[in-house]
C-alpha positions in Angstrom: 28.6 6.1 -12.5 25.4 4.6 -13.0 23.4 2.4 -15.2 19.6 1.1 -15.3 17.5 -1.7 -16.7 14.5 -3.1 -15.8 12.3 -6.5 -15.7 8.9 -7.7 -15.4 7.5 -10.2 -13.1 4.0 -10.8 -13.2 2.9 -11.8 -9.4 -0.2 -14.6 -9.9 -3.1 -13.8 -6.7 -3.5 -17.1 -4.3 -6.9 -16.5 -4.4 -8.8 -13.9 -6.5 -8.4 -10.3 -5.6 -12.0 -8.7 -4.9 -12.3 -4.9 -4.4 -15.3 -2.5 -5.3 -13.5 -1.9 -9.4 -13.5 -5.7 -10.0 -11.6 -8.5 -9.6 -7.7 -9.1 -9.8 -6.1 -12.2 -10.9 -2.6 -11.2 -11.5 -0.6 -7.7 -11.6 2.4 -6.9 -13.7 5.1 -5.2 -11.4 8.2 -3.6 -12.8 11.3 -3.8 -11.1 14.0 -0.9 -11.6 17.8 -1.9 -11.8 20.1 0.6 -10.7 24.1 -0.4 -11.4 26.9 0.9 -9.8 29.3 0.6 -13.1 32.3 0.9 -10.7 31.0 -2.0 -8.2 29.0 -4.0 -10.8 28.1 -6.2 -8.2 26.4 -3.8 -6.5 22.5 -3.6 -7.5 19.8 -1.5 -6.2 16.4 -2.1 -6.6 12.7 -0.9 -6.8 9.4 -2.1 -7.8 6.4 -0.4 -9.7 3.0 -1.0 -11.3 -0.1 -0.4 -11.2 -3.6 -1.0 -10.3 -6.5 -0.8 -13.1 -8.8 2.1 -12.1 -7.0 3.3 -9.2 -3.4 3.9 -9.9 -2.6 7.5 -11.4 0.3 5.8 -13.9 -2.8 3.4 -14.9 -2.8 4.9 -18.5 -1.1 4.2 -22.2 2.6 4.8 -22.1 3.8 3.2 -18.6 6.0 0.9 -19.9 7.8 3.3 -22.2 8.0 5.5 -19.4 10.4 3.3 -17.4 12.3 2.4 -20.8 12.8 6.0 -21.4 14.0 6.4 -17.7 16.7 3.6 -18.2 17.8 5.1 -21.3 18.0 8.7 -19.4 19.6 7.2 -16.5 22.6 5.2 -19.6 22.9 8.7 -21.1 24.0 10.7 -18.3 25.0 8.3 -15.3 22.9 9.7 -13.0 19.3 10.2 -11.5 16.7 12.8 -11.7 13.2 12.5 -10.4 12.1 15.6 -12.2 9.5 14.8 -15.1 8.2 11.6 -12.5 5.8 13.6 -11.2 2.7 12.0 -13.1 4.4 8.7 -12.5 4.2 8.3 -9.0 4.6 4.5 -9.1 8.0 5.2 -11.1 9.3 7.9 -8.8 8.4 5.3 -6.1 10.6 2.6 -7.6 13.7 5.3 -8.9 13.6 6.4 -5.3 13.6 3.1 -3.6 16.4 1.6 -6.5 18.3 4.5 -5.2 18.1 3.7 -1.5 19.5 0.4 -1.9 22.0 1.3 -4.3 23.0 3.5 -1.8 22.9 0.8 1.5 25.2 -1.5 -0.7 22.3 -3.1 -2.5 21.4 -5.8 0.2 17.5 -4.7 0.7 18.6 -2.5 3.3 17.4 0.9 2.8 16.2 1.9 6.3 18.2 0.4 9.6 16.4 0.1 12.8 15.6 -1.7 14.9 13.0 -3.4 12.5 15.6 -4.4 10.0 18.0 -5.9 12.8 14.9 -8.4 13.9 14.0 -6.6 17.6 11.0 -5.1 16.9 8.4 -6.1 14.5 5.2 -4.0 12.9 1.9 -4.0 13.9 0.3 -4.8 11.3 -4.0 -5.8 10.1 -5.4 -8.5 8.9 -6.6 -8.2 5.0 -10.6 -9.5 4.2 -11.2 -9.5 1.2 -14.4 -9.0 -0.4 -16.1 -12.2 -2.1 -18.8 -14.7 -1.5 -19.9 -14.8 1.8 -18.5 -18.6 2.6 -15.3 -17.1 1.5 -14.9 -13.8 3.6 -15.6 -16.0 6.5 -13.2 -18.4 5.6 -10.6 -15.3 5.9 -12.0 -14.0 8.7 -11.2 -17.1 10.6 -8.0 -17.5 9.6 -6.9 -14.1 10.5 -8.6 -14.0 13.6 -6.8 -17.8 14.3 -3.3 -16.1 13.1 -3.1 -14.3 16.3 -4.6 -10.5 14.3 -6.5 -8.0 16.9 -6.8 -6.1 14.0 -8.4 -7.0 10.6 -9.5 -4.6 8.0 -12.5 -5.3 5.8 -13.4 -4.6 2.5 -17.2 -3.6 1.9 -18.9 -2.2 -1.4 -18.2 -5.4 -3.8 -21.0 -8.1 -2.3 -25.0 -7.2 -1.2 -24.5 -4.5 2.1 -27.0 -7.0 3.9 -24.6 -9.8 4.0 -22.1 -7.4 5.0 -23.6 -6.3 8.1 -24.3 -10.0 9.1 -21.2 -11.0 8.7 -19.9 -8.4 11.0 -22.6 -8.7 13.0 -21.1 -12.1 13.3 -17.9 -11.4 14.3 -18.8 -8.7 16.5 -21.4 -11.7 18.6 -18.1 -13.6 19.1 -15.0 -10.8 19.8 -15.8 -7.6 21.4 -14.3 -4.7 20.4 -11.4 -5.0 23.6 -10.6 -8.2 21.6 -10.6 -7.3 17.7 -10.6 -4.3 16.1 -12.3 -3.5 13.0 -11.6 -1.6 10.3 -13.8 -1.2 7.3 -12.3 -0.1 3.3 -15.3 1.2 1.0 -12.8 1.7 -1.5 -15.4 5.1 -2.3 -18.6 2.3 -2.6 -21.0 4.2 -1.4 -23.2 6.5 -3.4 -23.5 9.9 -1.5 -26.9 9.2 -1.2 -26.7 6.2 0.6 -23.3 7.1 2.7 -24.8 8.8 6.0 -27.5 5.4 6.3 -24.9 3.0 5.4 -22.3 4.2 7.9 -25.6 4.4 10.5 -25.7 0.8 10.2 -22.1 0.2 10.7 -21.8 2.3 13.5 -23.5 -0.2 15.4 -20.7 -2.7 15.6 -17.6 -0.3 17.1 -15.9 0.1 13.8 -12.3 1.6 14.2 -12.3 3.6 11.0 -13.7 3.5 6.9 -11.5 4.6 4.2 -13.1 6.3 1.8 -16.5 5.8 1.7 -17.4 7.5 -1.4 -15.2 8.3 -4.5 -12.8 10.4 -4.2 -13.2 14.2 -6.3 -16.5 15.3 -4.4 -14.1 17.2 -1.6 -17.6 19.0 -0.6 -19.9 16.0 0.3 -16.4 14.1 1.9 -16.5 16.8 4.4 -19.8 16.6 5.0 -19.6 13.0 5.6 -16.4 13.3 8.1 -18.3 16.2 10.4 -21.7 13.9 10.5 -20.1 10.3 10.6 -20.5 8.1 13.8 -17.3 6.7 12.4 -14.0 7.8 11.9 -13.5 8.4 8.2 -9.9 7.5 6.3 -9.1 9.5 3.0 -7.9 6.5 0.4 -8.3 7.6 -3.1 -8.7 11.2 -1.9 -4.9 12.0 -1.7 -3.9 10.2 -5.6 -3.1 13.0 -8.0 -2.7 15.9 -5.4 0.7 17.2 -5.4 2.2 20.2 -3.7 2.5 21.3 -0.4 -0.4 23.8 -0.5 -3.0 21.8 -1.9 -2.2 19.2 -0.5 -3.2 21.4 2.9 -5.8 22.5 1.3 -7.6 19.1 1.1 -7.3 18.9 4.3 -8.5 21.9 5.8 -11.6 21.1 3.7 -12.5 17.6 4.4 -10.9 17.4 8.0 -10.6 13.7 8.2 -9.7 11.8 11.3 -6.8 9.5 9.3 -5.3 9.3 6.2 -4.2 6.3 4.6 -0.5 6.9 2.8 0.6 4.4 -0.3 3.9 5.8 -1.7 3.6 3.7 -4.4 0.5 5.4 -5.6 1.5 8.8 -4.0 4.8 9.7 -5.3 7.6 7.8 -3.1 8.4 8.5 0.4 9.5 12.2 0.5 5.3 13.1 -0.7 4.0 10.9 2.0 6.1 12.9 4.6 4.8 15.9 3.6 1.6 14.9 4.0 2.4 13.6 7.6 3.7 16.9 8.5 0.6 18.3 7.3 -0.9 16.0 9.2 0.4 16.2 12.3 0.0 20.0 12.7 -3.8 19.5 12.2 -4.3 16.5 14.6 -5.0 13.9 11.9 -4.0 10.5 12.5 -2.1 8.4 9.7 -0.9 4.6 8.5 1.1 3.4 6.2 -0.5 0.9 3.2 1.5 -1.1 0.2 -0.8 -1.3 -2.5 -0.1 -5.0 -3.7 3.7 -4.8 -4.3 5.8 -7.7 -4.0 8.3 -8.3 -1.3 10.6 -6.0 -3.2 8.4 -3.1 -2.5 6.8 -4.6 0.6 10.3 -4.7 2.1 11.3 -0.9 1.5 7.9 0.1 2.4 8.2 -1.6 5.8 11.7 -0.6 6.2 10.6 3.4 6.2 7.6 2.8 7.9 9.6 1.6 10.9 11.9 4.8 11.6 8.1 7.3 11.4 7.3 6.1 15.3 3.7 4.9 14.7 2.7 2.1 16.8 -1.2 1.8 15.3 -1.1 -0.9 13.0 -0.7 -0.9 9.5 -1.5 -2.0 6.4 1.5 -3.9 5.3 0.0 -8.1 5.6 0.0 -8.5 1.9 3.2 -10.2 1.3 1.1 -13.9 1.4 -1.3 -12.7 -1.6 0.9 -14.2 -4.8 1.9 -18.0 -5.2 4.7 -16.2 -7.1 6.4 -13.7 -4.8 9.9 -13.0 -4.3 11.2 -15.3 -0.8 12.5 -12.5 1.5 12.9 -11.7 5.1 9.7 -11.0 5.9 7.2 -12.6 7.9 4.0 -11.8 9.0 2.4 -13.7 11.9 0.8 -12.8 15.0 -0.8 -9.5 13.8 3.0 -8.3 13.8 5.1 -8.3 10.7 8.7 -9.2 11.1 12.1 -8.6 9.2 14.4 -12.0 10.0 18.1 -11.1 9.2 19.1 -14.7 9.0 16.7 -15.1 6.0 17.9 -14.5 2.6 16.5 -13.0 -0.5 15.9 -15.3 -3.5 15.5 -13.0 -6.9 17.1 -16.2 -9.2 13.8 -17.6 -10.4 12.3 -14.6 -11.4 15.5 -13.7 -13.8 15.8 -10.2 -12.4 19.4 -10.4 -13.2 19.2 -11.0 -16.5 17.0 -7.7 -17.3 17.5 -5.5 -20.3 16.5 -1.8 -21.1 13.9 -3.2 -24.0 12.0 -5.2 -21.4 11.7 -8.9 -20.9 
């Protein structure tokens, strides 16, 4: 027998949050309650939210959506992800409530040997974009931190200062000792994409997500046959569901990577279809949160551990909020780890004292 409630937490940036759509302060997340009425005790949880301008559940409604699912879940004691399917961030978090419901509600969803502390994740470093004093700021830190790998965020400040400062980095560490990977977050105009990624080129770049916007499928595949750089669909994968379309993008654009979010895809069972898809057409993949807390961090680190890819992924976000949850998780090194001595803390938040009307 099951119930449901929910609560919202609103997760406060350390420093402002600068991609190519603006900049973030604070994000609202949602976190789904699942109760075992036999085992009251027992308490599964997932996260949700959403990101203004990117996420598909960014629309009037999202927060009625999740009430409504509660008040589903009350009425008949069980779940159903049917009806989710334009609210991937929800299916995310009903799917993730349910795996720890299921594990005995301790934030175990996923054992391996990730969760039992012998082998952390590779993992990049996060730049993000801002005054130029400021990217180098992170840049140094990262690169001090012990990260080979540190992804960049282009498209928000003047391209010139861009290029110098990875120029810069590029005059100091060699591409045997960091690897860089750029995020357009779809930046570039069309026009301007083939010169842009010229320039880049010039500095061994590992990979770009999504240079352009994503919805031109056409001009993307255009840009990943001519590229001197590996190209990373983002944005490009949001809002396409089903197996066959989903191989349908793909035989059109041919990308080298794709970049998989569950949160902003549907959960984990979409993002293995579209590594399956993947796979049988040589594409290379990595797993992304997309500013969760630790609460989705966690579950999203836990799955990513049992796929078997060693390239690093995008999972170093768990330092962004002064506010965030104290869990197991700790990223240092360029490797995220999962300490089993360290316990969760969800008291100051009140995520125990939820209720289906919101808080």
């Amino acid at each position: 027998m099951l119930s449901a409630t929910y609560h919202r937490h609103r997760l406060i940036f350390r420093h402002p949050a600068g991609t190519s759509r603006g900049v973030l302060h604070h994000r609202d997340s949602f976190f789904l309650l699942l109760h075992d009425t036999l085992n009251p005790e027992t308490t599964g949880i997932g996260e949700c939210g959403v990101i203004p301008g990117l996420s598909p559940d960014d629309r009037p409604g999202f927060e009625e959506r999740i009430i409504s699912l509660c008040d589903e879940i009350n009425q008949t004691s069980s779940v159903n992800t049917s009806g989710l399917e334009n609210w991937p961030s929800i299916r995310f978090a009903l799917e993730t409530a349910l795996f720890d419901l299921t594990g005995g509600g301790q934030r175990i969803l996923f054992e391996s040997q990730f969760t039992s502390g012998e082998k952390p994740i590779n993992i990049n470093g996060l730049i993000w974009m801002g005054e130029e004093y400021f990217m180098l700021k992170q840049i140094d830190e990262k690169l001090a931190a012990g990260y080979r790998v540190i992804k960049i965020k282009v498209g928000a400040i003047d391209f010139d200062t861009e290029l110098k400062l990875i120029a810069g980095i590029r005059k100091h560490f060699g591409e045997d000792q960091i690897t860089i990977r750029l995020d357009a977050n779809g930046a570039f105009s069309p026009g301007e994409a083939d010169e842009k990624l010229k320039h880049l080129s010039d500095f061994a770049i590992h990979s770009i997500e999504q240079p352009i916007k994503q919805g031109n499928p056409a001009t993307m595949a255009e840009i990943c046959r001519t590229s001197p750089i590996p190209v990373a669909l983002d944005e490009e994968l949001i809002n396409i569901s089903g197996s066959d379309n989903k191989k349908k993008l793909l035989e059109q654009i041919k990308p080298q990577y794709i970049i998989l979010k569950p949160s902003l895809l549907g959960g984990f069972y979409a993002c293995r279809e579209w590594i399956e898809l993947a796979a049988e057409k040589g594409i290379g993949w990595w797993i992304t949160s997309a500013l969760e807390s630790n609460i989705g961090l966690n579950a999203i680190a836990q799955w990513t551990a049992t796929l078997g890819n060693d390239l690093p992924q995008g999972l170093g976000t768990g330092s962004l909020y002064t506010n965030n949850i104290p869990a197991p998780l700790e990223a240092a090194n360029g490797v995220l780890h999962y300490l089993p001595g360290k316990p969760w803390d969800l008291a100051f938040t009140g995520i125990y004292n939820p209720h289906p009307a919101g808080s």
